[in-house]
N, C-alpha and C positions, 0 to 999 in steps of 0.2 A: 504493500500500500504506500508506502511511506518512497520508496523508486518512483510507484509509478505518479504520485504527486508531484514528484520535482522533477520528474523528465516533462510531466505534460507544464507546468508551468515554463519551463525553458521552452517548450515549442512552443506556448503563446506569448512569451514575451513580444512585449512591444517599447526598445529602447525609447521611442521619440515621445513616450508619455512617461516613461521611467521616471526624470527629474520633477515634472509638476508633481508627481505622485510624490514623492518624496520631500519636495517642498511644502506642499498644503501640508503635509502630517508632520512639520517639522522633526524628520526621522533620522536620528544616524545609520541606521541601517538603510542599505539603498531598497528600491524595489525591482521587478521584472518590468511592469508598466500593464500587467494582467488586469484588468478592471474586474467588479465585482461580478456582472452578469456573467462572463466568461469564466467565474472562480464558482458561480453555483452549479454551472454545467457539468465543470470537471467534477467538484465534490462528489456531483451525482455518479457520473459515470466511473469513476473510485470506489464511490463506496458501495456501488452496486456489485461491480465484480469483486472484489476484497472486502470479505469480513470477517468480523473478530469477534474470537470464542469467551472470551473473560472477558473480566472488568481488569483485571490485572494487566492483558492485552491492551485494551483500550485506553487505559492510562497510560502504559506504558511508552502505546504510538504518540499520542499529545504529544509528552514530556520529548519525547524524541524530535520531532519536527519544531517543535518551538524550540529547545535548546541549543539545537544544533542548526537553525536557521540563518540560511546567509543573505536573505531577502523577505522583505517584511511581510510577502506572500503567501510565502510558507507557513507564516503566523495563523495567517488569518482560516487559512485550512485545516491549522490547528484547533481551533476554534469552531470552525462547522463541524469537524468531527465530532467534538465536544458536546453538540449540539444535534446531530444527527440522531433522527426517528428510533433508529435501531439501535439507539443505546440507550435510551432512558428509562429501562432497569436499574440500569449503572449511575444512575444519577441522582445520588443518595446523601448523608451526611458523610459518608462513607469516601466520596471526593470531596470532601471541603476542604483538606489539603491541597491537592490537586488546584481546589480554584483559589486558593489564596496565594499558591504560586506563581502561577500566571496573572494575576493581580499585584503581588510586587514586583517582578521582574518585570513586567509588562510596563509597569509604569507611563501609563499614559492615555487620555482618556477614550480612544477608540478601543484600546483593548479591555481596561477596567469594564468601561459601560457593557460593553455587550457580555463579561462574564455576570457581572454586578446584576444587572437589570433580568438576565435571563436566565441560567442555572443558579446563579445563586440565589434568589427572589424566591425559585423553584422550590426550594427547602426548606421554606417558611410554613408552618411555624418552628421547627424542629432547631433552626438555627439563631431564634431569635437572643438566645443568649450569649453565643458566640457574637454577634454582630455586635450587641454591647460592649464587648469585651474589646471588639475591633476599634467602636467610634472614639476609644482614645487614644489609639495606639500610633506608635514615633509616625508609620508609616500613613502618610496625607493620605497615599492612593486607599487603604483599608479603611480610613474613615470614610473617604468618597462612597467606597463600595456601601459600607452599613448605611449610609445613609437613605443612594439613591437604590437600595436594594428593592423596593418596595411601589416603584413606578408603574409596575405595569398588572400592579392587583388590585386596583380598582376598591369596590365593595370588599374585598379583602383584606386589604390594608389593615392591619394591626398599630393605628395612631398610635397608642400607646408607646409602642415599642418605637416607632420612628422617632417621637418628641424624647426621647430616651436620647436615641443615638444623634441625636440635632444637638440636646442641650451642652455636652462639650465641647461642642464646636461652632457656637452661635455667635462667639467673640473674634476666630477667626479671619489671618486676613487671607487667609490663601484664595485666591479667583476659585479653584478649580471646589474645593469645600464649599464658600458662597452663591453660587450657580446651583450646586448639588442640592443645598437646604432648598432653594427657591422650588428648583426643579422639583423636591419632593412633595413639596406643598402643594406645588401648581397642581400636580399628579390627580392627588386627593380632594382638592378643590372642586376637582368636575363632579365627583359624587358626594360631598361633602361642604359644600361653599361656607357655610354660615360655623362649621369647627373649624376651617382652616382661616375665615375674616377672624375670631374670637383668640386663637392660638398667636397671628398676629400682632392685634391689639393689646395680648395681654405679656408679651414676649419682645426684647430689646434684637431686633435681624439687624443686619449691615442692610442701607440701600437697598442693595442689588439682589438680595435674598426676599424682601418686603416686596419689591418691585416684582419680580420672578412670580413670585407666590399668588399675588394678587392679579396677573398681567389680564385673566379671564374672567375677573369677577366684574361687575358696576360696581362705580362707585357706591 
């Protein structure tokens, strides 16, 4: 699997898009210049012929193609697999190592969000005290993660637990932290409007977190 991923991305390179790609993502690692529709096709046609008997297997391939990644592409493969239909048995508390790795290595918010927002959200409630544990921690990207873990649960969403992992970090100046609080708000807002105005009013955000949170409510 793991060959025939990085042969087919070298036949889809495309050098003349390589640097924007690696510009917009301010990335030191280069890219091929593989765009994403071209990266869901191969996914497919990978992980259709190639697949994997364990969870042990499956983590294992990750860890390998991200590790050992000489283009930011291979990452992001890393990542579909991650996320691929056919392994979410495998996608338990049982890899919360697994995604906290690739959340500090990764270091950076295309790769955070999409583990953050999507398997790891996935694990709620089971991981909600983990995440606690995470929103103070040295590492910015794990607070990002507890934060915005919780985007895409809608009537799900455990406010509790979010205003939890907000409240250490509600002083912060980090951008990438103050975007996450708004973002988390805004999240909850759609199902929620009148907890998220009152959480606001009763709570000191930066600007830009205040601003975020509220962007879809009326005044």
């Amino acid at each position: 699997m793991i060959d025939a991923i990085r042969h087919g991305l070298a036949a889809l390179a495309d050098p003349a898009k390589a640097p924007a790609m690696q510009a917009y993502m301010k990335s030191e690692m280069p890219f091929y210049g593989v765009q994403k529709p071209a990266r869901v096709k191969l996914a497919r046609a990978v992980f259709d012929e190639y697949l994997l008997d364990s969870f042990d297997a499956w983590q294992r391939t990750i860890q390998t193609l991200w590790r050992e990644a000489s283009r930011r592409e291979e990452r992001y493969m890393a990542l579909a697999l991650l996320q691929d239909r056919r392994y979410a048995a495998y996608r338990t508390p049982a890899a919360l190592g697994l995604y906290e790795e690739l959340i500090v290595t990764g270091a950076w918010w295309d790769y955070v969000d999409e583990v953050a927002c999507g398997p790891l959200g996935a694990l709620l409630p089971e991981v909600g005290p983990a995440l606690v544990e995470w929103s103070t921690d040295a590492v910015m990207w794990k607070r990002r993660a507890s934060i915005i873990a919780q985007v895409r649960r809608k009537r799900e969403t455990d406010f509790a637990l979010l205003a939890d992992c907000i409240e250490p970090n509600r002083g912060d100046r980090e951008f990438f932290i103050r975007k996450a609080i708004g973002w988390a708000l805004r999240a909850y807002a759609w199902v929620e409007p009148e907890v998220v105005r009152t959480y606001c009013e009763a709570h000191e955000l930066s600007p830009l977190s205040q601003r975020e949170a509220l962007k879809n409510l009326a005044p």
